[in-house]
C-alpha positions as CSV (number, residue, x, y, z in Angstrom):
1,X,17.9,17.3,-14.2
2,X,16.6,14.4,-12.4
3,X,12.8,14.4,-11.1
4,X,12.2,13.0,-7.8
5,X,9.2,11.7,-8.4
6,X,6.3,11.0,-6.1
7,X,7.0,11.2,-2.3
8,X,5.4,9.2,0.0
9,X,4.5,10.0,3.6
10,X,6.0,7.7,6.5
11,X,2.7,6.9,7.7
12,X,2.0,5.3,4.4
13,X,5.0,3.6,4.2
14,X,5.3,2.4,7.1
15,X,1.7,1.1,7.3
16,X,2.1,-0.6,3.9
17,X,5.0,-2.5,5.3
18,X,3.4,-3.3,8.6
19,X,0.2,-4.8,6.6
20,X,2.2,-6.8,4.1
21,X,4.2,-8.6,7.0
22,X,1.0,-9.1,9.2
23,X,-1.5,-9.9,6.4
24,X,0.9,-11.1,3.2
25,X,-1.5,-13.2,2.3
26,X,-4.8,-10.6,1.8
27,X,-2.3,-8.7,-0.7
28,X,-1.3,-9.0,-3.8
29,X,-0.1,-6.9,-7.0
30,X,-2.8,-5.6,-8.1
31,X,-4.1,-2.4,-6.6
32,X,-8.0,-2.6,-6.7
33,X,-7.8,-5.8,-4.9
34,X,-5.9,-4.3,-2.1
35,X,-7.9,-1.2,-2.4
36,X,-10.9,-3.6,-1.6
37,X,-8.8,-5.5,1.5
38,X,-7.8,-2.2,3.1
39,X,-11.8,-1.1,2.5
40,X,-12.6,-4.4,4.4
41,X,-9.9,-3.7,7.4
42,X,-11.1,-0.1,7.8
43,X,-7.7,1.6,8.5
44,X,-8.4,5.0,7.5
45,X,-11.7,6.5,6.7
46,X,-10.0,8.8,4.3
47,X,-10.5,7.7,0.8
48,X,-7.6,9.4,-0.4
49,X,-5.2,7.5,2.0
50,X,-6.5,4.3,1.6
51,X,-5.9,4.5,-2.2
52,X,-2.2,5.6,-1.5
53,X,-1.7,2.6,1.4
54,X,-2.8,0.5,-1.8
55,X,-0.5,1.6,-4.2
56,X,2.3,1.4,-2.2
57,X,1.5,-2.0,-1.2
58,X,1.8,-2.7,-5.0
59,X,5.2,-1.6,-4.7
60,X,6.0,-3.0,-1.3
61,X,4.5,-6.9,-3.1
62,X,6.4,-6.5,-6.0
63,X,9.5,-5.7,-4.6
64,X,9.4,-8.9,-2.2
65,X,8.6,-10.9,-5.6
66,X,12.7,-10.1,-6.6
């Protein structure tokens, strides 16, 4: 059996993607820093969706490294 793992929202996904191409150079791999940028920007005043905008945008950096 195969587990599916962690599923993300589009909204997350999306905004992740849409940060990275407008602001590439604010993020990087490592998630407190871009929990710290997305903090600074203000997107959400959720706590709980900022830190998941961050970790996908760990994913999202890393990805464009390959």
């Amino acid at each position: 059996m195969v587990s599916m793992g962690r599923i993300r929202t589009d909204f997350v996904k999306g905004m992740s993607k849409k940060l990275v191409a407008a602001l590439p150079d604010r993020f990087s791999g490592d998630f407190a820093k871009n929990k710290a940028a997305l903090a600074d920007l203000k997107i959400t005043e959720e706590k709980f969706t900022q830190n998941k905008i961050a970790g996908y945008i760990v994913r999202v950096v890393k990805k464009k490294k390959f």
